[in-house]
Biopython code that builds the backbone (N, CA, C, O; Angstrom):
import numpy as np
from Bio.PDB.StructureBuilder import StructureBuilder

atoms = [
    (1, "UNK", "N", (-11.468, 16.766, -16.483)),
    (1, "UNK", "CA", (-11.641, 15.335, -16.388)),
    (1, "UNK", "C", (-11.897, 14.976, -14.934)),
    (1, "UNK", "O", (-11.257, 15.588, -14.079)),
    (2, "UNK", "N", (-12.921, 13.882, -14.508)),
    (2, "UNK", "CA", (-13.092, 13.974, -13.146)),
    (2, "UNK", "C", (-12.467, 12.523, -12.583)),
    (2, "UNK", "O", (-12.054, 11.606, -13.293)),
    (3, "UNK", "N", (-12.503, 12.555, -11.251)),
    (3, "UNK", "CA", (-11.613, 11.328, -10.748)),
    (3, "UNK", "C", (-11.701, 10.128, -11.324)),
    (3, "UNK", "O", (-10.878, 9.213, -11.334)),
    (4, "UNK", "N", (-12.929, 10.216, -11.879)),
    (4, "UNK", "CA", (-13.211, 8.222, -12.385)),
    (4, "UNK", "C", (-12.146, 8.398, -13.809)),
    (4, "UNK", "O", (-12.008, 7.260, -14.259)),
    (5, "UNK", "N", (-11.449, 9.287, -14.564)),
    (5, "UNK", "CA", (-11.254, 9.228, -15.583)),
    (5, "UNK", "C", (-9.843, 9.320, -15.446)),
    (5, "UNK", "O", (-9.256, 9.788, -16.421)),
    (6, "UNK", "N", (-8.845, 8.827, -14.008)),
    (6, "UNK", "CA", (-7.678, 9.025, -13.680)),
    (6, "UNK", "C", (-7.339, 7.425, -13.315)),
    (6, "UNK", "O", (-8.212, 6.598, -13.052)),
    (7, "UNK", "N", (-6.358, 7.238, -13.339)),
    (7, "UNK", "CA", (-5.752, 6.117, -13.297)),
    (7, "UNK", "C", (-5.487, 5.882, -11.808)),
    (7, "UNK", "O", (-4.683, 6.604, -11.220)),
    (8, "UNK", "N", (-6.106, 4.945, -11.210)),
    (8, "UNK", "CA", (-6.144, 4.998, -9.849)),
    (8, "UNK", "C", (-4.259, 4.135, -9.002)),
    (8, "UNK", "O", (-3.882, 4.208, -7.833)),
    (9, "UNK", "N", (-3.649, 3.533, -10.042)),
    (9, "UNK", "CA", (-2.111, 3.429, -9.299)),
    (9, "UNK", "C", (-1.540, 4.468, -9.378)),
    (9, "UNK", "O", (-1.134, 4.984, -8.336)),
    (10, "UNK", "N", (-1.335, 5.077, -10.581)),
    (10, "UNK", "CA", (-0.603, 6.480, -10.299)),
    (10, "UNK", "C", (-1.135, 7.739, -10.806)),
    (10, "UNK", "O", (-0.378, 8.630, -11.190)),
    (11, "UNK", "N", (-2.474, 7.857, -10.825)),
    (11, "UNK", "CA", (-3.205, 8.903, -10.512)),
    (11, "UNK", "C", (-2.828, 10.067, -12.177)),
    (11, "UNK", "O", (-3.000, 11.285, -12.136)),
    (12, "UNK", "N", (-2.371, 9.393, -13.344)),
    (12, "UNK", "CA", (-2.208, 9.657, -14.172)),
    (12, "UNK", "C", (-3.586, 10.164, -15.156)),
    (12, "UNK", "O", (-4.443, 9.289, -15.280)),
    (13, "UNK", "N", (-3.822, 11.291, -15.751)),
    (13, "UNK", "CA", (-4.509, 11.750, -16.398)),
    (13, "UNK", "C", (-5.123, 11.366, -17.539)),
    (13, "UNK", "O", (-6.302, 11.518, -17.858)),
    (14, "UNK", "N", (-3.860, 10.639, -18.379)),
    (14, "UNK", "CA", (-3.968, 10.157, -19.998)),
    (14, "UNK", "C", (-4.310, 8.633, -19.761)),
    (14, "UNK", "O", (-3.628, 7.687, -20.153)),
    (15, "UNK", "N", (-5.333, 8.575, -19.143)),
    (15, "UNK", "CA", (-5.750, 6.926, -20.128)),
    (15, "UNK", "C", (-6.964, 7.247, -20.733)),
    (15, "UNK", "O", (-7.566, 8.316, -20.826)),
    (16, "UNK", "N", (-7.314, 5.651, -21.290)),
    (16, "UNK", "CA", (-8.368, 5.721, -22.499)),
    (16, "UNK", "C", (-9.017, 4.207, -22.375)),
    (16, "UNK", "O", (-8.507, 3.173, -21.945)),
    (17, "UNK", "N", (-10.323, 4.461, -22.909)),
    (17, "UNK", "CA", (-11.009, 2.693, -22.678)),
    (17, "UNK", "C", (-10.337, 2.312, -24.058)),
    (17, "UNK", "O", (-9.917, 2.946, -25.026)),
    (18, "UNK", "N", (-10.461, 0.541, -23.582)),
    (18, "UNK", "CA", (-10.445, 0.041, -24.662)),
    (18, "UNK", "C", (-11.374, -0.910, -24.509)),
    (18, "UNK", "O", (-10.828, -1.769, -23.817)),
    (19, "UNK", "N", (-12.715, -1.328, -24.815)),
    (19, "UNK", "CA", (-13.237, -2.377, -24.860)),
    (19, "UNK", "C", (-14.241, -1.620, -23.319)),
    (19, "UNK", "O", (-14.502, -0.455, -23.018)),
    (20, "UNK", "N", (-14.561, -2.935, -22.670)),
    (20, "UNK", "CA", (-14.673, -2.493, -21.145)),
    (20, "UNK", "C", (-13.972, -2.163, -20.170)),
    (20, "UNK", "O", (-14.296, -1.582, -19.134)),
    (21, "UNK", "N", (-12.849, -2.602, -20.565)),
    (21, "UNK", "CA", (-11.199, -1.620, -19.286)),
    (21, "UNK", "C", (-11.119, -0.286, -20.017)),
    (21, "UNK", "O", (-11.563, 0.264, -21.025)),
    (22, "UNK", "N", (-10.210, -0.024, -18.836)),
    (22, "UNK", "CA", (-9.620, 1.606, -19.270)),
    (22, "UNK", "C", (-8.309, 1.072, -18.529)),
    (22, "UNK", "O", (-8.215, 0.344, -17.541)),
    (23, "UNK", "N", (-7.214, 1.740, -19.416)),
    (23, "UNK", "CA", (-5.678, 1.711, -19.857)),
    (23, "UNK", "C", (-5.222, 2.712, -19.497)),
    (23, "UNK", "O", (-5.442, 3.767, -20.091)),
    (24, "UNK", "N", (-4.141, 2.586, -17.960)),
    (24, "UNK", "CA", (-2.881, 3.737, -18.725)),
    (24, "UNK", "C", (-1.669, 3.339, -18.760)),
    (24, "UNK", "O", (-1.104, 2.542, -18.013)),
    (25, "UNK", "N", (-0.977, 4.336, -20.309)),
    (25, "UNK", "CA", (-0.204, 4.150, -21.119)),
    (25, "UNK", "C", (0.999, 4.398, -20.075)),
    (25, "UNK", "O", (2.151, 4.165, -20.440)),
    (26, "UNK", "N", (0.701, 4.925, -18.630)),
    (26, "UNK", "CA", (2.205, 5.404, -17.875)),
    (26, "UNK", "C", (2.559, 3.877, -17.493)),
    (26, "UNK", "O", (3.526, 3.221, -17.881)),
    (27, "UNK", "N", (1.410, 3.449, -16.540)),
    (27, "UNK", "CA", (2.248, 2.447, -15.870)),
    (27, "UNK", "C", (1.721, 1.044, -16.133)),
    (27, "UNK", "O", (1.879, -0.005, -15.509)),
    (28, "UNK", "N", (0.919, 1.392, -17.456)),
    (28, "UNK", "CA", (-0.026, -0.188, -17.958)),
    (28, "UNK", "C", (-0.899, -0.804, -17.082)),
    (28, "UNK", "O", (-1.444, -1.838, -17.468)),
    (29, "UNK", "N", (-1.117, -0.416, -16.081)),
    (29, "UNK", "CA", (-2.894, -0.781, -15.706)),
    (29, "UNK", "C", (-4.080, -0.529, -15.769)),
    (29, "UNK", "O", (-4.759, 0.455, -15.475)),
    (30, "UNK", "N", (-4.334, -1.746, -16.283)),
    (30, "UNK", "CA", (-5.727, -1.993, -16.663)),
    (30, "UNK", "C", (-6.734, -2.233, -15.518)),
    (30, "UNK", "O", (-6.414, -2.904, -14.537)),
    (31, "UNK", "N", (-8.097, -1.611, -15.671)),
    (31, "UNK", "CA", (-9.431, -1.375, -14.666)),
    (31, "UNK", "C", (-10.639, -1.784, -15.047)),
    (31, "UNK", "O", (-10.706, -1.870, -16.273)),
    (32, "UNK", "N", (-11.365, -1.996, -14.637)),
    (32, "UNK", "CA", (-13.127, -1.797, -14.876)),
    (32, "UNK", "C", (-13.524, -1.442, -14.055)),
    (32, "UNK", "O", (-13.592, -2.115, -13.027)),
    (33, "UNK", "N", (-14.153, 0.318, -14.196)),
    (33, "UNK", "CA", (-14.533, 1.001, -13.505)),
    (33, "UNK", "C", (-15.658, 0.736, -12.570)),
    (33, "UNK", "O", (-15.692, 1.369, -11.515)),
    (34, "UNK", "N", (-16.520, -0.074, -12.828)),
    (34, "UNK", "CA", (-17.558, -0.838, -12.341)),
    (34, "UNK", "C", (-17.181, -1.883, -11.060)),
    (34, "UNK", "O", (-17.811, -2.202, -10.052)),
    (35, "UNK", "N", (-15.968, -2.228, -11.540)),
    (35, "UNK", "CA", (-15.677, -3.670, -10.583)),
    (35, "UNK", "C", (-14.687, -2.816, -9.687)),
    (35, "UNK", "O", (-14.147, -3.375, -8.733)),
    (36, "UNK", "N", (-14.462, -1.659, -9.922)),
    (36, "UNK", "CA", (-13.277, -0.787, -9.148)),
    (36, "UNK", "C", (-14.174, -0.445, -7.967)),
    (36, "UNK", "O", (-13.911, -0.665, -6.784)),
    (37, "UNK", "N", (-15.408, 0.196, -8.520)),
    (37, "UNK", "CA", (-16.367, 0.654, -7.411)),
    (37, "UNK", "C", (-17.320, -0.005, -6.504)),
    (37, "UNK", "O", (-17.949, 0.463, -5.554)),
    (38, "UNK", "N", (-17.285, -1.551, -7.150)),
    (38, "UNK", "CA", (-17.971, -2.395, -5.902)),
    (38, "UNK", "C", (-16.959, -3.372, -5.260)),
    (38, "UNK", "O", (-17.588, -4.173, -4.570)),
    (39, "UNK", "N", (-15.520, -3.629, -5.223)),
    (39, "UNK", "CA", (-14.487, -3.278, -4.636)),
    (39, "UNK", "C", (-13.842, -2.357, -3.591)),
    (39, "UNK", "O", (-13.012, -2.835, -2.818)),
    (40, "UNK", "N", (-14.315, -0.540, -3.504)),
    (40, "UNK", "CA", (-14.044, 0.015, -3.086)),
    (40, "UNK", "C", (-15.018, 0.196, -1.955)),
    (40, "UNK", "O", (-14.794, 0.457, -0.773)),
    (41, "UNK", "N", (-16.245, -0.021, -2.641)),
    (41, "UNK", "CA", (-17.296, 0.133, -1.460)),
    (41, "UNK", "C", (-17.440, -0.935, -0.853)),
    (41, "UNK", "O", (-18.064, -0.632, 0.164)),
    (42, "UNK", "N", (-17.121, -2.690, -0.849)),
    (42, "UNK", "CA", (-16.655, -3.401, 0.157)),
    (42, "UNK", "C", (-15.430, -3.327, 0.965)),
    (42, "UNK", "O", (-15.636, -3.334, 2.179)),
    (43, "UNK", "N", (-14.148, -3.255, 0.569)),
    (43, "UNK", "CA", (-13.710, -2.935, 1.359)),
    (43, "UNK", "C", (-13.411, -1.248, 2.291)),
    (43, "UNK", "O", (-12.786, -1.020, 3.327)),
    (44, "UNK", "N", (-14.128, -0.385, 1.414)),
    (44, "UNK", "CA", (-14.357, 1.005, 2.126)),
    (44, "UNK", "C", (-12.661, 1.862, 2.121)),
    (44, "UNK", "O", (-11.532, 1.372, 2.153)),
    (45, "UNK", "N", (-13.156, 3.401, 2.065)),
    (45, "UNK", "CA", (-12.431, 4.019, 1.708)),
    (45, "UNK", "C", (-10.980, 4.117, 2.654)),
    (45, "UNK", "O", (-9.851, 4.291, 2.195)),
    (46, "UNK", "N", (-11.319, 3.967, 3.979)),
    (46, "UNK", "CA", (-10.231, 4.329, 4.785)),
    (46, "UNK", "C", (-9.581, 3.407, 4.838)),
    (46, "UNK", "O", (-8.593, 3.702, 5.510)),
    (47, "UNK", "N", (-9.506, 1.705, 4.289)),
    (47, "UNK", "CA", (-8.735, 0.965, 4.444)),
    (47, "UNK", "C", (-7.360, 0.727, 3.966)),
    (47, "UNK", "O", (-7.169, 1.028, 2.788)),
    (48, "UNK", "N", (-6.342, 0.243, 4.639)),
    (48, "UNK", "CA", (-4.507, 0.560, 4.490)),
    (48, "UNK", "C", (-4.280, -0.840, 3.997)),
    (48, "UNK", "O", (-4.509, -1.969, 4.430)),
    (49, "UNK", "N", (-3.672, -0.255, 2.781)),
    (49, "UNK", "CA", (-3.245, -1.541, 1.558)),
    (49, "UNK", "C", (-1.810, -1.410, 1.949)),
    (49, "UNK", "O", (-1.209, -0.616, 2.672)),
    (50, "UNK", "N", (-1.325, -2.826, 0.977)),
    (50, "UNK", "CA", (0.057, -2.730, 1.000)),
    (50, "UNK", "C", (0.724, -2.418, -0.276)),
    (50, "UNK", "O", (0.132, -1.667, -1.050)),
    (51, "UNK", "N", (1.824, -2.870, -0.586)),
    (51, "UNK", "CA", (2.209, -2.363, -1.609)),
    (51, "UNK", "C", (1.965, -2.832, -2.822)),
    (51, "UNK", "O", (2.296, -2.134, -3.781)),
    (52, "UNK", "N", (1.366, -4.049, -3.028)),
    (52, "UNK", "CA", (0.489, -4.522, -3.800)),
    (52, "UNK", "C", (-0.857, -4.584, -3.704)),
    (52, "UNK", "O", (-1.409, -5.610, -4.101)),
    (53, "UNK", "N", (-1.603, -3.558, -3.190)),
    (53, "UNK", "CA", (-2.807, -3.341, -2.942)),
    (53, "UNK", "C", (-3.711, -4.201, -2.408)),
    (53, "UNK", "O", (-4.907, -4.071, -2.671)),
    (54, "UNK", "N", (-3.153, -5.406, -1.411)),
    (54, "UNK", "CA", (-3.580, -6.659, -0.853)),
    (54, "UNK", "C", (-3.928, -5.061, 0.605)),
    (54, "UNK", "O", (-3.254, -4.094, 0.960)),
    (55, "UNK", "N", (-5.561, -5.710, 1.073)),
    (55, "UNK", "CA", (-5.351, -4.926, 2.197)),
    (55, "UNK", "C", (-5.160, -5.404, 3.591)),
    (55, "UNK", "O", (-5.639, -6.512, 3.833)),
    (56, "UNK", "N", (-4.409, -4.632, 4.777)),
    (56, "UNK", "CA", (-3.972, -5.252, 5.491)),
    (56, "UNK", "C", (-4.909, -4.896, 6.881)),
    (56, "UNK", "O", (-5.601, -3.882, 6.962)),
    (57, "UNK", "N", (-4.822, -5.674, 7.691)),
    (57, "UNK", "CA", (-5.953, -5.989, 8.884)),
    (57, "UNK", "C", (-4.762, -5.593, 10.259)),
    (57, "UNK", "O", (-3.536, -5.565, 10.151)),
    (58, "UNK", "N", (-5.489, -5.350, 11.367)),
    (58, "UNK", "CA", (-4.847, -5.859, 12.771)),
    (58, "UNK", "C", (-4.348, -6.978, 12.957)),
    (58, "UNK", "O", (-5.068, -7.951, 12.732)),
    (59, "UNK", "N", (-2.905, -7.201, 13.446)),
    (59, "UNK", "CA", (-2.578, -8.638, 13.914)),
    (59, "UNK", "C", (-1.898, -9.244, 12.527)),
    (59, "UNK", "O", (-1.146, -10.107, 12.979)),
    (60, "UNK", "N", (-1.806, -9.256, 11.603)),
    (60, "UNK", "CA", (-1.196, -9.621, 10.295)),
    (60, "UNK", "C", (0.203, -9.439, 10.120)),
    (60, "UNK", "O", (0.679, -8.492, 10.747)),
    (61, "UNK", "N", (0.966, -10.103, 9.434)),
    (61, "UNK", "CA", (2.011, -10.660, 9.323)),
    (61, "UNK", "C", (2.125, -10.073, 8.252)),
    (61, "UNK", "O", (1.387, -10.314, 7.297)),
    (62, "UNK", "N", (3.350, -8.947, 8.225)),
    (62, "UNK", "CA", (3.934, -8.740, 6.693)),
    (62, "UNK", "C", (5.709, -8.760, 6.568)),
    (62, "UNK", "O", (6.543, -8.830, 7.471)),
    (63, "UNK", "N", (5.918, -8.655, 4.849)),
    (63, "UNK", "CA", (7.533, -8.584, 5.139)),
    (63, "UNK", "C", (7.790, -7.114, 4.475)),
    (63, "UNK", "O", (6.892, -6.498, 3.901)),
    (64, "UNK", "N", (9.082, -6.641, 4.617)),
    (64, "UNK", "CA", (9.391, -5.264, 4.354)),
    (64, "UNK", "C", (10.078, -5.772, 2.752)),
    (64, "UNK", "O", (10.734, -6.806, 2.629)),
    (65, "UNK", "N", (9.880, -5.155, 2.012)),
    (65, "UNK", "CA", (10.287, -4.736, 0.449)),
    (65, "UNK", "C", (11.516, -4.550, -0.073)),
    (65, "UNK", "O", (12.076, -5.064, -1.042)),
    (66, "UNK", "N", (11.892, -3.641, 0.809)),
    (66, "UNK", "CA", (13.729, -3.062, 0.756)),
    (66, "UNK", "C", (14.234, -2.946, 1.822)),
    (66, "UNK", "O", (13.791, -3.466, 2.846)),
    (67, "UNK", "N", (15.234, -2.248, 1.751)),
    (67, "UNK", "CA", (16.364, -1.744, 2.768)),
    (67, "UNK", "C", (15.574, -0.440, 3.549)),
    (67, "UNK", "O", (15.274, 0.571, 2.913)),
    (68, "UNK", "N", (15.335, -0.560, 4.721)),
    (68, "UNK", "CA", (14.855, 0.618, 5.416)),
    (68, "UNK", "C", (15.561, 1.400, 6.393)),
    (68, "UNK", "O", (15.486, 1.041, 7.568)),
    (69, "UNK", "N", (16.384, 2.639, 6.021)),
    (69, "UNK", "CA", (17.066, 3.450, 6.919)),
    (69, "UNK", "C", (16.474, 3.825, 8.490)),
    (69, "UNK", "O", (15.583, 4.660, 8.339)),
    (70, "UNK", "N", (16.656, 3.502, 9.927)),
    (70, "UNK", "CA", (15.907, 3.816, 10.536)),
    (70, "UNK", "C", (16.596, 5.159, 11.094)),
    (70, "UNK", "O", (17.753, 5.225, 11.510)),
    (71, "UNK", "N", (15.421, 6.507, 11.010)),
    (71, "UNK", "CA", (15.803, 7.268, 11.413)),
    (71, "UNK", "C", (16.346, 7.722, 12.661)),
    (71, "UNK", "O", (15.960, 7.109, 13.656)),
    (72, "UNK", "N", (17.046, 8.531, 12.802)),
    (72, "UNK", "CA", (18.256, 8.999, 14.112)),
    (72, "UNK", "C", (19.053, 7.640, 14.345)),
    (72, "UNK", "O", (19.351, 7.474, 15.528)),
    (73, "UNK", "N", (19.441, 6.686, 13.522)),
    (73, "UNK", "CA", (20.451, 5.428, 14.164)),
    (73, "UNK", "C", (21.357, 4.812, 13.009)),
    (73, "UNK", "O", (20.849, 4.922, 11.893)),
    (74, "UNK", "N", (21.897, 4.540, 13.030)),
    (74, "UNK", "CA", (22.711, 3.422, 12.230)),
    (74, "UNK", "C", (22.145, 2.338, 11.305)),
    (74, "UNK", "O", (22.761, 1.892, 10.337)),
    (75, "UNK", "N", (20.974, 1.969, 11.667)),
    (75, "UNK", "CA", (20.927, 0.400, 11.900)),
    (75, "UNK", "C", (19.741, 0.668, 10.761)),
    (75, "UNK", "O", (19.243, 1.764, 10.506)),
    (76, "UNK", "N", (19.458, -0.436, 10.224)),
    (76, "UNK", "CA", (18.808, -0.657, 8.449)),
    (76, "UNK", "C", (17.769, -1.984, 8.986)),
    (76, "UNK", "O", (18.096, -2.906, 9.734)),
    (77, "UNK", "N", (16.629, -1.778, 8.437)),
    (77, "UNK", "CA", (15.866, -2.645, 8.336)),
    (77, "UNK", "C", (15.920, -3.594, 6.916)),
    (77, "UNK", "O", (15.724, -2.958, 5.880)),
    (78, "UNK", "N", (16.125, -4.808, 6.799)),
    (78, "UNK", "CA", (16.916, -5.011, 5.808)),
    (78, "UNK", "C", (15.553, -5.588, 4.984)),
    (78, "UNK", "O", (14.612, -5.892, 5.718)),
    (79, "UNK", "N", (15.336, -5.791, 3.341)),
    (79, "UNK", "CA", (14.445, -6.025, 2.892)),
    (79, "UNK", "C", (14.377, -7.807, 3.246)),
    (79, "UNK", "O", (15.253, -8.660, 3.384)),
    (80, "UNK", "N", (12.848, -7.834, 3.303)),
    (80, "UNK", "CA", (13.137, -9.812, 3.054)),
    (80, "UNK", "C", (12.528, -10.196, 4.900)),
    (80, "UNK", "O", (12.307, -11.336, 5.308)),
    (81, "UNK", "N", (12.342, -8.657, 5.898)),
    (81, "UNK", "CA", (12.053, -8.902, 7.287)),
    (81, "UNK", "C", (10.767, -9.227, 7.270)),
    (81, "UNK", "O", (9.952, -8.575, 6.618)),
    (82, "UNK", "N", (10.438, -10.305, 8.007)),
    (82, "UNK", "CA", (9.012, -10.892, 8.197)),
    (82, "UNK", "C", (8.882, -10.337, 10.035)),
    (82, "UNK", "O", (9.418, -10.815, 11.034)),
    (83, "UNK", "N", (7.959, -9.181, 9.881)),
    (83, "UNK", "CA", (7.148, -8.281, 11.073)),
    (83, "UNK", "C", (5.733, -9.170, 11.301)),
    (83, "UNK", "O", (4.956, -9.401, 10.374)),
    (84, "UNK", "N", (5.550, -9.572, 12.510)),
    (84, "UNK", "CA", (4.434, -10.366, 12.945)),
    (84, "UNK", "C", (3.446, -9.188, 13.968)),
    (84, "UNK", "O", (3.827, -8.484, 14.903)),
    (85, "UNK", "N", (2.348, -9.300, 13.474)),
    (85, "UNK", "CA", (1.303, -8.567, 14.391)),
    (85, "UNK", "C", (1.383, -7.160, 14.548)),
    (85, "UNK", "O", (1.724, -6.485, 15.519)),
    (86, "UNK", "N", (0.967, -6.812, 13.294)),
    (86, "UNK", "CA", (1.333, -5.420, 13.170)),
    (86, "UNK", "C", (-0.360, -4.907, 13.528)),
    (86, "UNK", "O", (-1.398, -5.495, 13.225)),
    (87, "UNK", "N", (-0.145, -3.319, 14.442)),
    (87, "UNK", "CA", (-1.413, -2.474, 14.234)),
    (87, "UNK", "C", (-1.196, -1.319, 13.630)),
    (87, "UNK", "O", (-0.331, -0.443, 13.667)),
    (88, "UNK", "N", (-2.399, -1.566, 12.939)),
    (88, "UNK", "CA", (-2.715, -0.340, 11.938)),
    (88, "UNK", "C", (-2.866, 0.837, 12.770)),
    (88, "UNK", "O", (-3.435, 0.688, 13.851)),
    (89, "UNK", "N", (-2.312, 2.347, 12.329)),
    (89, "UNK", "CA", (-2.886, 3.565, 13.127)),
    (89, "UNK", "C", (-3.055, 4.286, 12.026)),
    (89, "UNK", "O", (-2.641, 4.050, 10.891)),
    (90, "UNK", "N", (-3.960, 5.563, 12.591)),
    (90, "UNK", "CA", (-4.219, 6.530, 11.698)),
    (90, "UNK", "C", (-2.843, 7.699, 11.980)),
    (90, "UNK", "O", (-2.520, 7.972, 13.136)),
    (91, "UNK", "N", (-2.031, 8.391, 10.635)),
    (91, "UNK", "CA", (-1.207, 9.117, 11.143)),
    (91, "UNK", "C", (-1.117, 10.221, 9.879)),
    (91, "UNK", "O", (-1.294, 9.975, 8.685)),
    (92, "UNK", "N", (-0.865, 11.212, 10.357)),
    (92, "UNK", "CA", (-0.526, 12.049, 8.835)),
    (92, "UNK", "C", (0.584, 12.719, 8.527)),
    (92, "UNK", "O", (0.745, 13.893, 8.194)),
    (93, "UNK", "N", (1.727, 11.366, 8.753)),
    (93, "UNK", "CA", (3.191, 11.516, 7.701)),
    (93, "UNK", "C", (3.061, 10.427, 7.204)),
    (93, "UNK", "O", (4.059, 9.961, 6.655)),
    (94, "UNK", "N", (1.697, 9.560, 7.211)),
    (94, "UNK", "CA", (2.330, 8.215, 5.966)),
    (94, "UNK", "C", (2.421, 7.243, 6.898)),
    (94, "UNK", "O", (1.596, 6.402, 6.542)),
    (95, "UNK", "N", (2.983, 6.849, 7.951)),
    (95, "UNK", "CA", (3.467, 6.140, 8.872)),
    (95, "UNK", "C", (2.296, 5.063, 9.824)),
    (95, "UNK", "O", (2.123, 4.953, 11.037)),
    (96, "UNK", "N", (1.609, 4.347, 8.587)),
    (96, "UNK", "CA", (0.561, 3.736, 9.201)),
    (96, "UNK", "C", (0.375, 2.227, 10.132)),
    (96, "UNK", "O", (-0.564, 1.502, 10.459)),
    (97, "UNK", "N", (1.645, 2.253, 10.296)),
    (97, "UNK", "CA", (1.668, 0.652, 10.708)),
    (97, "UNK", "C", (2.810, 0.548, 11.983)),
    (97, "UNK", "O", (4.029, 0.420, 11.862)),
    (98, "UNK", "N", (2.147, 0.628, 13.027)),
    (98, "UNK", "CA", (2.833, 0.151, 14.409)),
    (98, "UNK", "C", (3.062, -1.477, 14.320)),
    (98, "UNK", "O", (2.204, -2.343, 14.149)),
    (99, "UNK", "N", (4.498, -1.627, 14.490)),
    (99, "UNK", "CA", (5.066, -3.033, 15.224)),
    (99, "UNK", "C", (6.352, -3.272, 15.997)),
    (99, "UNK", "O", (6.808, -2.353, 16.678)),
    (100, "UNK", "N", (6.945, -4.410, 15.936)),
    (100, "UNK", "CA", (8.103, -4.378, 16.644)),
    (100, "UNK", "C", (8.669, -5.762, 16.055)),
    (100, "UNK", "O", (8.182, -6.885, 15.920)),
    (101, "UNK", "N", (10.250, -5.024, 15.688)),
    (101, "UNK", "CA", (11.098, -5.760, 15.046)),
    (101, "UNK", "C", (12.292, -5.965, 15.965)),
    (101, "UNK", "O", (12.936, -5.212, 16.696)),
    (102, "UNK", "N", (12.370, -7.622, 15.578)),
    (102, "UNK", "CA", (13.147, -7.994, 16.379)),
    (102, "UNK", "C", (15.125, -7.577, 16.124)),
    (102, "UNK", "O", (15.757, -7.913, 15.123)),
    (103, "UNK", "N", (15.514, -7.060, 16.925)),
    (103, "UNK", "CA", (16.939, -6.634, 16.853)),
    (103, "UNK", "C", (17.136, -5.005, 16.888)),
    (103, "UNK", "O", (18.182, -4.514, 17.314)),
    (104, "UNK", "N", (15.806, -4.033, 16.297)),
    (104, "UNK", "CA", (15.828, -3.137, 16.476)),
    (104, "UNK", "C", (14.637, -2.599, 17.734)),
    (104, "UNK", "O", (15.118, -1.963, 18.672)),
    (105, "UNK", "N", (13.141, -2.853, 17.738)),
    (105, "UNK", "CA", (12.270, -2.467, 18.768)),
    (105, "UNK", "C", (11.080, -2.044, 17.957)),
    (105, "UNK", "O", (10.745, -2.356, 16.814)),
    (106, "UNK", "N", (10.437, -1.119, 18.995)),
    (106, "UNK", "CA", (8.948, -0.765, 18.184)),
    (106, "UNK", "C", (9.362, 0.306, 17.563)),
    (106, "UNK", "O", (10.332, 1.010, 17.843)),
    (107, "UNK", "N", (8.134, 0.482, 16.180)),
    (107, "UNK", "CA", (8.477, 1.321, 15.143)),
    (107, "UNK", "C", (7.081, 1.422, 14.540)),
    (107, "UNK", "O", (6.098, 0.748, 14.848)),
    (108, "UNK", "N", (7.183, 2.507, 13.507)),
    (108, "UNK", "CA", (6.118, 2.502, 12.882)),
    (108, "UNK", "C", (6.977, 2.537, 11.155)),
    (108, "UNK", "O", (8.027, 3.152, 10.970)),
    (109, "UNK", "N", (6.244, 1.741, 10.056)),
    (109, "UNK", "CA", (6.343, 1.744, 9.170)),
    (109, "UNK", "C", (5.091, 2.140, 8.155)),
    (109, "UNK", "O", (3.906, 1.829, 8.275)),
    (110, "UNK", "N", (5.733, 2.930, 7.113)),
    (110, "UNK", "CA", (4.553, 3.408, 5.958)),
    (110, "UNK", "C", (4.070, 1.762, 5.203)),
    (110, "UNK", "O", (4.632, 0.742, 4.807)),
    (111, "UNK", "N", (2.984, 2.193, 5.300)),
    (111, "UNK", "CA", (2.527, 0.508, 4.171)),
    (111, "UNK", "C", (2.613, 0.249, 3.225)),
    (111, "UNK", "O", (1.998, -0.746, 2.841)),
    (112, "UNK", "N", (3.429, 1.004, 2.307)),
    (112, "UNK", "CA", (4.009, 0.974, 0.783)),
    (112, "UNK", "C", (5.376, 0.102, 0.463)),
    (112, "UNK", "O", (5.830, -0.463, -0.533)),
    (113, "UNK", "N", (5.823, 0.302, 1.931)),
    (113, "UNK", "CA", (7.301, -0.880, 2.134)),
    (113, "UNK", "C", (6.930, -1.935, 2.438)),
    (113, "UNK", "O", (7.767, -2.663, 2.971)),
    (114, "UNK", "N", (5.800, -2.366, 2.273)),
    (114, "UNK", "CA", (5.914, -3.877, 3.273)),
    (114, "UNK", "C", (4.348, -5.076, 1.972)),
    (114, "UNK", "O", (3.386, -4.671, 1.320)),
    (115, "UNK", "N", (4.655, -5.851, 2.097)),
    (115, "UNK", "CA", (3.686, -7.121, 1.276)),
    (115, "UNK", "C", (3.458, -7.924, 2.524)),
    (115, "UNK", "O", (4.319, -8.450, 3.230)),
    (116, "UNK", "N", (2.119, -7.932, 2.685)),
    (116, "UNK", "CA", (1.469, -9.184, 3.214)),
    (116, "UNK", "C", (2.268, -10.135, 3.236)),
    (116, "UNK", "O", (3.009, -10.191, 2.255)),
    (117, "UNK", "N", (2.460, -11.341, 4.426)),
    (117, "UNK", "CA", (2.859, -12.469, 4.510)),
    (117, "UNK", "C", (2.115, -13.643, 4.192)),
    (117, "UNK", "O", (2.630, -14.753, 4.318)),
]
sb = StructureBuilder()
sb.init_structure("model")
sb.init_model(0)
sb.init_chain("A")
sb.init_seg("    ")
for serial, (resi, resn, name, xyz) in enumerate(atoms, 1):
    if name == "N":
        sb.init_residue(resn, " ", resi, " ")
    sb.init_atom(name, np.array(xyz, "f"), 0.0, 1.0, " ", f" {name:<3s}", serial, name[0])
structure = sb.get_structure()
C-alpha cells in the first residue's frame, strides 16, 4: 500500500474510502486526498504545525497543552502558558521551537505541546 493510502494523523494502514473521503477506523479522520495535496503543496513540506495542525510562523504566540517537565531542574512548565515570539529551528530530537518563558528562561519546545494563540 503506498503513502497516499495511509492515514496521514496517525499514519495508520487500515482505512477505506467512503464516498469522496477516506476514513480511519483508528482515530476517525476523515480526508480528501485531493484537497490534502493542494494543501500540502501550499503550505509545503517542511512546514512546523502545532498540535492541531494549525501551522506555525516566526514571531507567533502559542500556549503549551500540558504540564512540561523541564529537563535537569525541578521546575514544570505548567499547561495553559501563553509563550510570545517564538522561532522556529530546524533540529533532529523533535525540539523545534526556540523561546523564552517567563519564570523559567530560554528553551526549546517540540511543537506537538503547544496550540497557536
Amino acid at each position: 500500500m503506498d503513502d497516499a493510502m495511509k492515514c496521514p494523523l496517525c499514519g495508520s494502514e487500515h482505512v477505506y474510502q467512503d464516498g469522496s473521503l477516506w476514513t480511519c477506523p483508528e482515530c476517525a479522520h476523515e480526508w480528501n486526498p485531493d484537497q490534502a495535496a493542494a494543501e500540502a503543496g501550499s503550505a509545503g513540506e517542511d512546514s512546523i504545525r502545532d498540535a492541531h495542525g494549525t501551522v506555525l510562523a516566526n514571531g507567533d504566540a502559542v500556549t503549551v497543552i500540558k504540564d512540561l517537565k523541564v529537563k535537569g531542574s525541578s521546575l514544570v512548565v505548567k499547561g495553559g502558558t501563553k509563550v510570545k515570539n517564538i522561532r522556529l529551528v530546524d533540529s533532529t530530537d523533535g525540539h523545534n521551537l526556540d523561546c523564552k518563558i517567563d519564570g523559567i528562561g530560554a528553551m526549546t519546545l517540540k511543537s506537538e505541546f503547544v496550540r497557536k494563540a
